[in-house]
N, C-alpha and C positions, 0 to 999 in steps of 0.2 A: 570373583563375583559373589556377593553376600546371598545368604539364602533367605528365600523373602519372609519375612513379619507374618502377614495378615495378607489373607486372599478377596478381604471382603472388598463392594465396590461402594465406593465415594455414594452418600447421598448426593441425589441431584439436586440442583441450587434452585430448579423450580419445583421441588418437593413442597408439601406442606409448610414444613418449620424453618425451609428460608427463605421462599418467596415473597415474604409479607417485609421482611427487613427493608430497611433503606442502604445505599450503597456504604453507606459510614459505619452501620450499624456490626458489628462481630458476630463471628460463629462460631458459636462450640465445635468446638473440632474435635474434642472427641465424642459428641452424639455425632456429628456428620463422616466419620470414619468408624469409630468402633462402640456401635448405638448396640446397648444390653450386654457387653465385656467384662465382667467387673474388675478383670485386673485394672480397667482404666476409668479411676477414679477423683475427683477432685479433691487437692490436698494443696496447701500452703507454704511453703519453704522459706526462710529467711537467707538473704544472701547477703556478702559484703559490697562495700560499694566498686571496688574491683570487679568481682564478680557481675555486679548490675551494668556496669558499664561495657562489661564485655557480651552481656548475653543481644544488651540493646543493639551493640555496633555489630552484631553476625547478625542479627536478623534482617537488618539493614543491609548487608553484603552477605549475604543466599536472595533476598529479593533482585541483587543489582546482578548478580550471575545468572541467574535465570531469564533476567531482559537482555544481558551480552550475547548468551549460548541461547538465543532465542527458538531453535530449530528443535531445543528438546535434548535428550538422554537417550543415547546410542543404545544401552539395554534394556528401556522402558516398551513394552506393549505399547500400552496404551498413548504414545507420541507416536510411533512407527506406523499406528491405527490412524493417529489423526493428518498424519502427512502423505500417506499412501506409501510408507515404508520409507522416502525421502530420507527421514533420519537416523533407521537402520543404516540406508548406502553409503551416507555421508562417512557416521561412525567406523564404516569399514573401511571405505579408503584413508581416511586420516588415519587411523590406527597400523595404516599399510605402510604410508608416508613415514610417520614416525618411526617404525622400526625398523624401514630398509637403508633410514636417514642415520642413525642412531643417537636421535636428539633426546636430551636432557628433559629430567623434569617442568626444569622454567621455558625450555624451546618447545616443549610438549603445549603452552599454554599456550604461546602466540598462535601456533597451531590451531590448536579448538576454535582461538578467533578468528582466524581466516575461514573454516568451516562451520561457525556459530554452530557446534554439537559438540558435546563432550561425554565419556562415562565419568565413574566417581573418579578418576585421579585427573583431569585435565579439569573439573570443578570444583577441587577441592585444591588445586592452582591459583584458578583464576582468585575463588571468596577467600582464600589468606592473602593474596596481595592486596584486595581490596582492605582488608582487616589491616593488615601491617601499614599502609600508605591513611588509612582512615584517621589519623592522631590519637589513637589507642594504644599509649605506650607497656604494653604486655606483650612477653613476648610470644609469637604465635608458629606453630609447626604442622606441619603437613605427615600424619601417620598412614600407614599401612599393617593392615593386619595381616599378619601369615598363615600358615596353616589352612584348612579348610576352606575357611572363611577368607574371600580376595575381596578385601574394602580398601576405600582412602576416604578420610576425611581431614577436618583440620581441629586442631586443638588451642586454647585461648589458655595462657597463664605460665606461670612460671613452674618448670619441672622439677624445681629445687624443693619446693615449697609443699607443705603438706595440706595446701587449699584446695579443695573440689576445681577440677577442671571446667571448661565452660566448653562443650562441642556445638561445633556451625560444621551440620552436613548438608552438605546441598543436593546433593543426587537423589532424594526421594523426592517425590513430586510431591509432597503437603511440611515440606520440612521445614521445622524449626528449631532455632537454638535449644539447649537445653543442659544443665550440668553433667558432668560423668558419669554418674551414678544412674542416671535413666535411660542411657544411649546404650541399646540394643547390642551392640559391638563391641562394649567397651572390654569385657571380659576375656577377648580375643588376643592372642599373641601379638607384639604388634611394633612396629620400627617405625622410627623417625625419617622421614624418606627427604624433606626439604624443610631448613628453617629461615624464615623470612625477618628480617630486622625492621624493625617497628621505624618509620620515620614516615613526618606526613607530607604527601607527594597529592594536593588537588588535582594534579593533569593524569592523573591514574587512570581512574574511570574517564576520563574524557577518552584516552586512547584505547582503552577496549572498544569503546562503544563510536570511536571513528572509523571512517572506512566502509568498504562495501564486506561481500563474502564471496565465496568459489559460486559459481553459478551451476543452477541446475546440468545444465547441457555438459559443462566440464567432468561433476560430478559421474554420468549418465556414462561418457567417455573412460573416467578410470576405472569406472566400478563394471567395464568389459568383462574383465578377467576371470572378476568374482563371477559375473553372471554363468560364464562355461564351462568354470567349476560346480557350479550349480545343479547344471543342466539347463540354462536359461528360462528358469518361472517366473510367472507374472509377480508384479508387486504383493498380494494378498499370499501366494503360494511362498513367494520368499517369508513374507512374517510368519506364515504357518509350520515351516523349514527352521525358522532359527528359533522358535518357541519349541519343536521338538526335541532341536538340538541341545538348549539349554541357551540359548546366546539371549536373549529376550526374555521377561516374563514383567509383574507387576508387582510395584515394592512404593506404596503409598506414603507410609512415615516408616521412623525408625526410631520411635520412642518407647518405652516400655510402660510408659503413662502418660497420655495424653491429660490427662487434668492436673496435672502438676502447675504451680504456676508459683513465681517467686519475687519476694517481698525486699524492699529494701527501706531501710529506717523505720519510724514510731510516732503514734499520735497523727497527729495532722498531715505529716510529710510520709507518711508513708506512700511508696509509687511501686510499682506493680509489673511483671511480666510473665508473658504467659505464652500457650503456644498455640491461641486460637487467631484469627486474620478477620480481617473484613469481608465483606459480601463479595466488595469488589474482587478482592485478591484470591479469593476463594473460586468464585466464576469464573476469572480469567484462567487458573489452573485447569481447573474442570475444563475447559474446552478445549486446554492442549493448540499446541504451536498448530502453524496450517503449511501448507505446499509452499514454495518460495514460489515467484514469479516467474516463465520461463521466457525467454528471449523472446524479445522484439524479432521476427522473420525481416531478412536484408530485404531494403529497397531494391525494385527493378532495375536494372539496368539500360534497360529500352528508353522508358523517360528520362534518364540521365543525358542517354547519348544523343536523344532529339532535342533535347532543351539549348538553345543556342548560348555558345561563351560567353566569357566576357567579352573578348577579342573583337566575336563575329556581331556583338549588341554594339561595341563601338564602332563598327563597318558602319552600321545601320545610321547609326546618329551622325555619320560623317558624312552619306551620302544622302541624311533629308537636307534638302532645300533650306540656305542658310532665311533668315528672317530678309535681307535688302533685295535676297531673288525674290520671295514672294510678295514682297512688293511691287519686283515690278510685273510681277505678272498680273497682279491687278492694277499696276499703269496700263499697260496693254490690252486690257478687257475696255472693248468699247462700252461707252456711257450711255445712258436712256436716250438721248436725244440721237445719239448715232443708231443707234438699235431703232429706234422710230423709223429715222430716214429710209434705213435698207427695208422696213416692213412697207417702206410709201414706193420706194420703188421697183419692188417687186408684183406689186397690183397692175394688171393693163393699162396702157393710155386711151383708149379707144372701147366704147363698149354700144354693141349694136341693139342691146337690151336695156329700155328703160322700166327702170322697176318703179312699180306704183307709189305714191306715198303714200305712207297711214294712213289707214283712216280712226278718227279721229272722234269719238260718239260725245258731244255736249248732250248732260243730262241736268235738265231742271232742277233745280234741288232745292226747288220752292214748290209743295205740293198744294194742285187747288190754282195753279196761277194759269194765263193764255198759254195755253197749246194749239197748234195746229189738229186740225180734223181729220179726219181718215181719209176720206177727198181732197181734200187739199193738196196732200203728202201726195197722194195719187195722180195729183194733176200736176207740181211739180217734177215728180219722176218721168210722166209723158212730155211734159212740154225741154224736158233733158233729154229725152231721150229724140225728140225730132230735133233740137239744137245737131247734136252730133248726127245723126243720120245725111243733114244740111252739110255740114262739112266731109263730112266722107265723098258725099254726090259731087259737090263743089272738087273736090280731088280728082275724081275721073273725068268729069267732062268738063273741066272748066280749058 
């Protein structure tokens, strides 16, 4: 494990001097890491076109490792802060995995993939294959420094050769490419641990970045062991436990100048690299990887076992009523005219009650025309009503 750089913490991206940027726009990275330093200064370097080409394609493969190992840096604080220790755990059982396994350097790498976490030597795996499979024909090595100092990164160029080396470390969280000469480590004892042969392979990156990862709950399962060795502490008390211990801390870059920046050609065609990032890329760091999703909780079993088969739905469709029955069951449904009948014969034949007819009110509906009088109407209704009094008499004594 390297011993860290700078304790200082990252400007925050809604600070004054980067909120106003647009997402396109670049950060000085070194006012937004080490603002009033002056070891870290702005300064110019000319580099060959080897050189330039190699500093391009690592910056480009440290970005693509970072989105493969999306879960973060197994001895980063400030990831194990942002996943709720998540990629502490992970870091622990992978590195369990691997050594009980006794897998290889390059087995070590598919590894990290399956638990997208790695420290420096499963990332500095992953960005030389990237490098080597990229069409960068240089050749590219995977060191380890001994002594004291426990690093890995990767080195860009030929060892024969007395040209400045190009280092892509990926394991700090703000890192970028940068020559030998400024790389905090370089001065450190140090062995060739893997060397990768430059050939270009497009389905590289595609198969890192296929595939799912170990799920939470698996995770949660293997990392039992560690927890009762522990004395099983909550997430916050484990990071607090491996920051004492030493397993944990924060290591932001790992350059010994952050304004360094390197020049390739003259006049007009002069083109440029540097180790400052865009807003965007800069944000997305700053906020650190998050929790992975936890399982989906299994379906009931209750609504399984009542929802009817297939089996017992084709019962169903067997025993509806085919279309030539229901026809004839409406052959068999008597017709309006049969249905009248039985409503006619079910009424009595014989009825000893004669109901009255309506009566019936004619109203003029010419106003102002002959009307009958009030007398009249009056002498009407009497001379009716001794009509019928005649025929009643007439009934009894006739």
């Amino acid at each position: 494990m390297p011993s860290p750089i700078s304790g200082r913490i990252p400007v925050a991206p809604d600070s004054r001097d980067i909120r106003n940027l647009r997402s396109n726009d670049r950060v000085n990275i070194r006012l937004a890491l080490e603002p009033g330093n002056r070891a870290h200064r702005d300064c110019e370097i000319k580099v060959s076109r080897q050189q330039f080409d190699a500093l391009q394609v690592a910056n480009q493969a440290i970005g693509d490792t970072h989105r493969i190992l999306f879960m973060g840096v197994g001895d980063q604080r400030f990831h194990s802060l942002s996943t709720n220790a998540e990629t502490l755990k992970r870091q622990l059982v992978m590195r369990k995995r691997i050594k009980e396994e006794g897998m290889t350097p390059l087995s070590s790498m598919w590894e990290a993939k399956r638990y997208r976490v790695g420290n420096c030597g499963e990332m500095a795996m992953v960005c030389g294959q990237l490098i080597a499979s990229s069409g960068l024909n240089q050749p590219v090595s995977v060191v380890e420094t001994r002594g004291r100092t426990d690093h890995t990164y990767v080195v860009i160029g030929d060892p024969g050769s007395d040209e400045e080396k190009v280092i892509a470390d990926p394991w700090a969280l703000f890192s970028r490419a940068m020559l030998e000469k400024n790389f905090h480590y370089a001065s450190a004892r140090s062995r060739v641990v893997h060397e990768f042969t430059p050939q270009y392979d497009p389905e590289m990156k595609a198969a890192f970045t296929r595939g799912g990862m170990v799920s939470r709950a698996e995770v949660e399962r293997e990392f039992a062991d560690f927890d009762d060795a522990l004395g099983n502490p909550g997430n916050q008390e484990l990071i607090r436990k491996a920051v004492s211990k030493g397993w944990v801390y924060d290591q932001f870059h790992a350059s010994n100048n952050l304004g360094e920046s390197y020049r390739y050609g003259s006049g007009r065609d002069k083109r440029y690299v540097d180790q400052n990032m865009t807003k965007a890329e800069y944000q997305e760091i700053y906020s650190g990887p998050r929790p992975s999703a936890p399982e989906p909780p299994p379906r009931r079993q209750s609504f399984a076992a009542e929802r009817p088969t297939t089996a017992r739905r084709q019962s169903f469709a067997a025993e509806r009523p085919t279309t030539a029955r229901r026809q004839s069951f409406a052959a068999e449904r008597p017709t309006t005219a049969r249905r009248q009948s039985f409503a006619t014969e079910r009424e009595p034949r014989y009825s000893t009650y004669q109901s009255r007819p309506p009566v019936v009110e004619v109203r003029d509906v010419q106003p102002g025309s002959s009307r009958r009088s009030h007398h009249q109407r009056n002498r009407d209704r009497e001379s009716d009503l001794n009509s019928r009094s005649a025929r009643f008499a007439s009934f009894f004594f006739r």
